[in-house]
N, C-alpha and C positions, 0 to 999 in steps of 0.2 A: 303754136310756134313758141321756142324758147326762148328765154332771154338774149342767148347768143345770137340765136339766128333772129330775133329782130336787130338786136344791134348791129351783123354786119349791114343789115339788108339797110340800114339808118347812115351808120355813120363810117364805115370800114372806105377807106378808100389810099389811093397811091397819087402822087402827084411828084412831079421832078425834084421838090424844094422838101419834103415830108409826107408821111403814111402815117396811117390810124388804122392801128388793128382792136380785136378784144385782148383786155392785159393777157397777159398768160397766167395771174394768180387767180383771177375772176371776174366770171361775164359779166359783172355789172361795169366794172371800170374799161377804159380804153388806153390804151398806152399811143402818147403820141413822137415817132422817131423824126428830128428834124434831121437837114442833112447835114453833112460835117462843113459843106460848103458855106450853108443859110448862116449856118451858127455863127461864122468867122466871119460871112461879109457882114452880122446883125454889130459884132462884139467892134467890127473896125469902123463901122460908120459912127455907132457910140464917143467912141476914144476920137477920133474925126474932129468930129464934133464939140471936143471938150469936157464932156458929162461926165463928171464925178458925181458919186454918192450924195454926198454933203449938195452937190448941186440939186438933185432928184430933193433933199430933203428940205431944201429952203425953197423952191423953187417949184410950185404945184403942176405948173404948166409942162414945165422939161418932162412929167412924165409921160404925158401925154406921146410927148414927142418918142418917147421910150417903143411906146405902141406903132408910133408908125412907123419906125426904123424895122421894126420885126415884121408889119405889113408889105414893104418896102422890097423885102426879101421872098414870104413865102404867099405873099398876096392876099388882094382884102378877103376873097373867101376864107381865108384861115379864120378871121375875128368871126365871123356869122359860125363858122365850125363848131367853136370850140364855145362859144355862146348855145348853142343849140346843143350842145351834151350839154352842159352844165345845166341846164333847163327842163334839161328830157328826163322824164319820171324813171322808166326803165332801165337808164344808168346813172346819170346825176357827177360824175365825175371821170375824171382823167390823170396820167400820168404824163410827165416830159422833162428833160434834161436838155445838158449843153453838151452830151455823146463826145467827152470829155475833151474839149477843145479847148476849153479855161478851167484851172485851177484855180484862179483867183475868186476868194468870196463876193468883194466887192463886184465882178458879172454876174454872179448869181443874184444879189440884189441884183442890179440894172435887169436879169432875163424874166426874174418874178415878177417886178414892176410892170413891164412889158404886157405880162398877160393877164396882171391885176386889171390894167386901166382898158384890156379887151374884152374884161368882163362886165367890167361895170367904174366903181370909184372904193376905193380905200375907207374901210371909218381910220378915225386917228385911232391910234394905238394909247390908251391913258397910260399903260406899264411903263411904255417909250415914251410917249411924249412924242412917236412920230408915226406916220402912215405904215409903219410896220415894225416889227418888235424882232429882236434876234435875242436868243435868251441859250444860256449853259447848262448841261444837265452833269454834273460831278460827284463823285467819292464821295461829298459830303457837303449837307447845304443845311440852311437855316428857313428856309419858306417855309411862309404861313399858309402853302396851299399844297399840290399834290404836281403842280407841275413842274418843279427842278428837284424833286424825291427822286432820286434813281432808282431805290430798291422798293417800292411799293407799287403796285398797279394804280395807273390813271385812270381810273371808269371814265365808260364812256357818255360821252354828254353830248351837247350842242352848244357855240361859241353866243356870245354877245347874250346869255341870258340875266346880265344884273347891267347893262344899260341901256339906254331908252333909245337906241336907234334901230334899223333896220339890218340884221345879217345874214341876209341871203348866202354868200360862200366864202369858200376859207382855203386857205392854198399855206400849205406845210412844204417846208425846203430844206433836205439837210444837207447844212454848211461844213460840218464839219465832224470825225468819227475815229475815236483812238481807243483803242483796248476796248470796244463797246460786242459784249454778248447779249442777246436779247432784246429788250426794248423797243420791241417792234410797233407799229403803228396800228394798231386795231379799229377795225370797221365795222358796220353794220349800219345797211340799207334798212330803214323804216320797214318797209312789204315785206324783207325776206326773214322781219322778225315773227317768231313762231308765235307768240305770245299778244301781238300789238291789237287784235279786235280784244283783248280780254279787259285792258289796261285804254284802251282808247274811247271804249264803251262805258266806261269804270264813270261812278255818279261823281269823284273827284276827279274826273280827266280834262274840266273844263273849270275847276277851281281856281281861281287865282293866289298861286303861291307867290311869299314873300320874296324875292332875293338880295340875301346883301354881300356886297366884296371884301374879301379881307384888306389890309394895310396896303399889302405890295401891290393890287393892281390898281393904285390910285384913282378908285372910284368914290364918290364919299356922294350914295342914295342909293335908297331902296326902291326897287323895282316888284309891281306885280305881275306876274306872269301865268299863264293855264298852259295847263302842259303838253294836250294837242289842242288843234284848233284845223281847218279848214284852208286846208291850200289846194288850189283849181278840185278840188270835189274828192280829193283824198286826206289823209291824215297827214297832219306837219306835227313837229315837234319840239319843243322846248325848255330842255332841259337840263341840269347839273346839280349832285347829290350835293357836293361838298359846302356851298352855299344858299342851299334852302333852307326858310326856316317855317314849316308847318308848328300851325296854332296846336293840333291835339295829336293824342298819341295813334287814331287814325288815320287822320292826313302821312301821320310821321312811317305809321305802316306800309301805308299804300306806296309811299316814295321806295322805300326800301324794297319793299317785292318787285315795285317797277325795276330798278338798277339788278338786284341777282336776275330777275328773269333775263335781262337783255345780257349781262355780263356771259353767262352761260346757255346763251343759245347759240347753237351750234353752226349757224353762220355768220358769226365773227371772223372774218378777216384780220391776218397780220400780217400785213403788207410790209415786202422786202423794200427799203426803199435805199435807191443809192447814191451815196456823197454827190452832189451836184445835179440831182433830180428831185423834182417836187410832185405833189399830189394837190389837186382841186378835187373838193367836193359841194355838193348843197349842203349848205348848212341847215338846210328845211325838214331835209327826210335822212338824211346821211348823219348816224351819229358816229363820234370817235372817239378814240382813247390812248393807253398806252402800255404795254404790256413791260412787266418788272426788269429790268437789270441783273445778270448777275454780278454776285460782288468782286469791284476791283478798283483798285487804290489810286489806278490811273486812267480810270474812265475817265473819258470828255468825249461829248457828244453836245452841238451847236445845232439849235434850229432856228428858221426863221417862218417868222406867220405876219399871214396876210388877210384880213378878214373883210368883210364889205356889204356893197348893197348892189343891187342891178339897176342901170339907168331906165 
């Protein structure tokens, strides 16, 4: 059986409030359409209520409440739903929007919130200083990393590898999209990498490499990390080129063949994704990245991430 046809046979289903079909770019993800109705009565019981932003972000509890207001609407099995992709080996991830019923960014906060706190809990954000980070990608930036370069490729990697908590999944939202060619979202599933028994088996795939974070994502420790390891009896993985730091110029080999091999396997995904839709993935077996910009003087492009742990 295929990946598709287990997926519908899993998770494909129709319900009055939202549908889960396979995305249309690839069967590993799911696209989830809520309906235009759910979205308005989710966004007005919010505002109802009072809930600002700044409230969500002083206020740990109000998110929770986030969660139930969108329960509220498309019912408790939506939370066991989209908890059980995110879990399932087979896909690991999903798409969904606000099926443009709000422009305002500040909903998009409130609707990511929502399905963070369905999947699990938020780690804090050290970049932000908050349970979630919104960040610019522009014409021209000064980072001391790869993630606000607009014209360079972002390899792909895996989140939370230079601090000491747990990050099961990660959910990407884009806020906002002006003069933006390119820069697509680039994916790849652990399994449908060609290359991963080569590199998985490897006498270094269980070393514990150094990692440490530059200035901007105000982390200040070094972390050890191995690069797979054993999740429920398959490969997980852990990893990001730009802040390793391997002892010899083997170790430093072996990183490097790892990143081209995956860079240039040919089931890379570059996921369309659009203004006011986000993507969840595992952050266990799902790595990501970001594919170059073309040049232009009035690029802006705004994301928002959300990274975490499963309760």
């Amino acid at each position: 059986m295929s990946i598709a046809e287990k997926n519908k046979v899993k998770f494909e289903t129709k319900t009055e409030y939202y549908e889960v079909k396979v995305h249309p770019q690839t069967n590993r993800l799911y696209h989830i359409s809520l309906s235009k109705e759910a979205v308005k009565n989710f966004l007005e019981a919010v505002h109802k209520a009072g809930t600002s932003v700044e409230h969500l972000e002083y206020t740990p509890y109000a998110r929770l409440l986030m969660a139930s207001y969108l329960l509220d609407q498309l019912g408790e099995e939506f939370g066991e739903l989209i908890r059980g992709i995110v879990h399932d080996r087979d896909s690991g991830g999903f798409t969904l929007g606000l099926e443009g019923v709000s422009q305002d960014t500040d909903d998009y906060v409130i609707l990511s919130t929502a399905i963070s706190y369905l999947l699990g809990a938020p780690n804090q954000d050290a970049m932000s200083g908050k349970y979630y980070a919104r960040f610019s990608v522009k014409d021209t930036d000064g980072s001391d990393s790869y993630l606000r370069q607009a014209y360079r490729l972002f390899t792909l990697h895996t989140d939370g590898t230079f601090v000491d908590e747990p990050t099961d999944w990660l959910i990407m939202m884009k806020m906002v999209e002006e003069n933006a060619r390119g820069g697509e979202s680039r994916l790849l599933h652990l399994d449908d990498w060609s290359e991963l028994d080569k590199y998985a088996s490897h006498p270094l795939a269980n070393h514990k490499f150094t990692y440490k974070a530059p200035k901007s994502k105000n982390v200040d420790q070094e972390i050890e990390r191995v690069t797979f390891f054993n999740y429920n009896n398959k490969p997980g993985i852990c990893y990001i080129d730009q802040f390793a730091y391997p002892e010899t110029i083997e170790k430093a080999k072996y990183l490097h063949d790892l990143s081209n091999s995956m860079e240039n396997d040919e089931h890379v995904i570059e996921l369309e994704l659009p203004v006011g839709d986000l993507v969840v993935v595992n952050n266990i077996f799902w790595l990501h990245g970001r594919a170059a910009f073309e040049k232009d003087p009035n690029l802006n492009r705004e994301l928002l991430r959300q990274r975490g742990h499963f309760n």
